[in-house]
N, C-alpha and C positions, 0 to 999 in steps of 0.2 A: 660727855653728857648729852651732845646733841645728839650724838648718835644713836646715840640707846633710846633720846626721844622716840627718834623718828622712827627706829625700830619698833618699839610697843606702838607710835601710830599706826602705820602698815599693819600691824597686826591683828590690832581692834577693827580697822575698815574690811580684812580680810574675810577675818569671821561673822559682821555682822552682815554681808553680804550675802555669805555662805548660810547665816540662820535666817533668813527674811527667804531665798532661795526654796530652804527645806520647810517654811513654815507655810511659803505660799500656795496655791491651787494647784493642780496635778490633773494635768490630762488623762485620762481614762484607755488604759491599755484597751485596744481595740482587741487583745485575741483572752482579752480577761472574762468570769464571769462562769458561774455556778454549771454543775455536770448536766443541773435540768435546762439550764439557759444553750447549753450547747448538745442536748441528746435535740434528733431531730422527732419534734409530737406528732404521732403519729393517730390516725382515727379509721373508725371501721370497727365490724363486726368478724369472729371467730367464732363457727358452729363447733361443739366438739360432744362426741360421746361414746358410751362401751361400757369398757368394765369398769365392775365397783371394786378390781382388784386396783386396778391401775388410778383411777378417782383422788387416792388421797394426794400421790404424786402429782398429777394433772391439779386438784385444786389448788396446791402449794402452788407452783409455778404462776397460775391465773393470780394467784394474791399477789406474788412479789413480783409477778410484771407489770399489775394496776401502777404499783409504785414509779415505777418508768415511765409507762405509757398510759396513764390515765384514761386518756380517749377512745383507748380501745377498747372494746366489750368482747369478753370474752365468756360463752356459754358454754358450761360443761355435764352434759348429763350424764343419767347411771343406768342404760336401759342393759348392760350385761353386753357380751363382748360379740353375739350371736344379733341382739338389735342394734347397735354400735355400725354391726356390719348392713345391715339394714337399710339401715337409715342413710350410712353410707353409698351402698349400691344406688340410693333413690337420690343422691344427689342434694342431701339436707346437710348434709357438712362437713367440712374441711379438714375435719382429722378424728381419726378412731381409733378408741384404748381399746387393745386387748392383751387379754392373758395367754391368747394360744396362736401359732400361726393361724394366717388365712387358710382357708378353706378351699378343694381346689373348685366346687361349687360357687364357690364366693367370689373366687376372683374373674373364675368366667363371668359371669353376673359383672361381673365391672367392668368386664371388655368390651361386653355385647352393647351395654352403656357406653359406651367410650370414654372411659374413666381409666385414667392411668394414675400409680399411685406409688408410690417409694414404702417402703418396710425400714423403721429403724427399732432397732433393741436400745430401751433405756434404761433397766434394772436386773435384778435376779429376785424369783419370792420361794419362799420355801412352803409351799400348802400344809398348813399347819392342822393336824387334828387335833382337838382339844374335848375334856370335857369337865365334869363340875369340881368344883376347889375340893370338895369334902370328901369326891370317889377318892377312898381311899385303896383300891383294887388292884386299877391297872394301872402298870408300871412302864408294859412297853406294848407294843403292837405287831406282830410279824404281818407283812402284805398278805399272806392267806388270810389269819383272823379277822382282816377287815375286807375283804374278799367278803368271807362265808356271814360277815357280819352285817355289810351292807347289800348284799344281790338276792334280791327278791327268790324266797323259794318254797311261799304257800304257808309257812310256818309264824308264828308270835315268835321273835327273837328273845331271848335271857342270856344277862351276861356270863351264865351259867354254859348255857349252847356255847359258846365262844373259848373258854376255858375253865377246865376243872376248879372246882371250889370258890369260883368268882362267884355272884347272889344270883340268888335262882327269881331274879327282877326283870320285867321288862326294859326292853333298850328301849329309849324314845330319841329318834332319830334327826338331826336339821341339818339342812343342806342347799346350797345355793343351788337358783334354776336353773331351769334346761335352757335357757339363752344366755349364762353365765359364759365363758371363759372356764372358770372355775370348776366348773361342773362337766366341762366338754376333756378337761387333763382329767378329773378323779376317775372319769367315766373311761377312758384313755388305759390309765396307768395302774386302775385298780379293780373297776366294774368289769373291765375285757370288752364292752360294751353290751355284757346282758343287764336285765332291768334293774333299776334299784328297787331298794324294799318301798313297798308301799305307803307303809305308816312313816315315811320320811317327811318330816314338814320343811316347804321348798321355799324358796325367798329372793330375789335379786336383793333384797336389802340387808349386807352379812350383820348390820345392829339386831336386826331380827334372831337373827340364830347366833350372837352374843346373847340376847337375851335367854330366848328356849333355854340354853345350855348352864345358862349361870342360874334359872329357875327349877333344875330339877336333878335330882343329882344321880339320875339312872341317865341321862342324857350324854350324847355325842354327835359332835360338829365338826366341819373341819371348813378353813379358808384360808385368805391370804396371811399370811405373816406380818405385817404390820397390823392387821384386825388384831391377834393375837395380842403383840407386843403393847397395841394401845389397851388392851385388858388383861395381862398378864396376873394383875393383881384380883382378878377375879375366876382366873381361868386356870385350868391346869394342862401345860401343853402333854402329848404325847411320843415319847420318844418312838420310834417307828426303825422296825431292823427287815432292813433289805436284803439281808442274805449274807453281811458282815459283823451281823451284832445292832443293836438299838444305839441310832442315833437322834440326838435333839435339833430341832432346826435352830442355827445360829448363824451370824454375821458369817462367823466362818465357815460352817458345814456347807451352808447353801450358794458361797459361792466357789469353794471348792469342788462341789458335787458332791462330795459327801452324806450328804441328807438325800440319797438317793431312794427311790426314785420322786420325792416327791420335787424335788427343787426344780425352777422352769425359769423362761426368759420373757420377760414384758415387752409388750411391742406399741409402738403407733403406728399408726397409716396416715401417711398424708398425700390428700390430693394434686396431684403436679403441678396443675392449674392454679389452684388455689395460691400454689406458692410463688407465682409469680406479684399478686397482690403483696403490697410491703409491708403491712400490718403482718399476714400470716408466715413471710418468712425470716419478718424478723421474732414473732415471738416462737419458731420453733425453732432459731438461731439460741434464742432466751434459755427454752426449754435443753436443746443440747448442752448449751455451755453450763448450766447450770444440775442437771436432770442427777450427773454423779450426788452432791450436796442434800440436795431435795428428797432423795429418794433415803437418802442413809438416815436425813431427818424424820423423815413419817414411817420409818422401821423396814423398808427393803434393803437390798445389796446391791450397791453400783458396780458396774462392768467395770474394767479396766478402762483406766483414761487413754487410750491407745484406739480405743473402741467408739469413742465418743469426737476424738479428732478426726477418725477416716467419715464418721458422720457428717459431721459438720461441714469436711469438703466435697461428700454426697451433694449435702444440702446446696452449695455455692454454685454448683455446678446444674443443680433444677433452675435455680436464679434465671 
């Protein structure tokens, strides 16, 4: 009997010991403490501009790195891939969208500057030609009919010119500017480089020729494929046959190539210097690691993740 006392004593002192232990104060793990408590804050300024192809990507990223890096400011403008370069050459900012490579005019201009600069591809876009929900006509496009359709040749266009039995209506024409990206591939891959039609109404702002297009229904536009996809529901894309048959721009045509010829590769430029500032190479660290995600969100086609690691140790290596 005594034993079994003693035994339940010990046992009562053991655990109350043990609960006074677990119930008292607690030192404060020194390596504890929230992702923002331990990202290091960062501050400063990010010039950035170009294309309005490349814009929705670039403004995504600027959102979701505010989330990280609060203190950083980051400026993104839409002056088209040709003022991008611009403004570039002149040493206003630190990174520029475009839709086409550089120029080889362009990059002299940055030498002579003493501007050195890294090339990275962050997506794939499939140049989308669209035109009003209602045409009920055209079905596909061969590159000649938009050829004889879009290059200037003294004539009033009808969709009738174009193909038999289509309306004997005027085309009203919209198209991103001549400082576009946009317009320097269509000009490229479909004009040959002779002039476009006249009565074409021009815009760096492709909302503008969403609009024209979705107001008239003799109208046709063409731009980035995420433009498209964010108005799909007011817009009617254009399947377009390169010489295999009419294909539609999709996730998969444009990064298979398949949507040839109109599918391309998106680019940034970044200034070398620039990245040595910690602000700008981390948020184009941000942008790399992230750019596949971002892009598939606002309706491009990510590159292969294979393409975005040799990037990133591009990038370590300007560090």
């Amino acid at each position: 009997m005594l034993k079994r006392k003693k035994f339940w004593l010990s046992f009562l002192l053991v655990f109350t010991i043990g609960f006074i232990a677990a119930c008292g104060p607690k030192e404060e793990d020194s390596t504890s403490g929230s992702d923002s408590e331990q990202t290091e804050q960062l501050e400063g300024k990010i010039a950035i501009d170009g294309s309005s192809t490349v814009f929705p990507i670039m403004e995504a990223t600027a959102e979701e790195y505010k989330i990280v890096q609060p203190k950083v400011q980051v400026s993104v403008g839409v002056s088209g891939t040709g003022g991008g370069f611009k403004a570039f050459i002149a040493g206003e900012t630190d990174i520029s969208n475009a839709s086409r490579p550089i120029k080889d005019e362009e990059a002299e201009s940055l030498k002579e500057n003493g501007i050195e600069y890294t090339e990275f591809q962050i997506a794939y876009d499939g140049l989308s030609v669209v035109v009003n929900k209602d045409n009920d006509w055209v079905d596909y496009l061969t590159i000649e009919e938009l050829k004889k359709m879009w290059v200037e040749d003294g004539t009033v266009k009808t969709w009738a010119d174009i193909r038999e039995g289509w309306p004997e209506e005027e085309i009203k024409f919209y198209s991103p500017g001549t400082d576009s990206g946009t317009f320097d591939y269509f000009d490229e891959v479909i004009l040959d480089g002779e002039q476009i039609v006249q009565s074409a109404t021009l815009s760096e702002d492709d909302n503008v020729l969403v609009t024209g297009v979705t107001g008239d229904v003799n109208a046709i536009g063409y731009f980035g494929y995420a433009y498209y996809i964010e108005n799909k529901d007011r817009l009617k894309v254009v399947p377009i046959d390169g010489g295999n048959g009419p294909v539609e721009p999709t996730n998969e045509t444009v990064e298979s190539g398949e949507y040839s010829p109109l599918s391309r590769p998106l680019f940034i430029y970044v200034k070398n210097e620039s990245v040595k500032r910690e602000e700008v190479y981390d948020f184009v660290k941000f942008l790399l690691e992230n750019a596949g995600e971002l892009a598939e969100e606002v309706g491009y086609v990510s590159t292969p993740q294979e393409n975005y690691d040799q990037a990133l140790e591009q990038l370590e290596n300007l560090k």
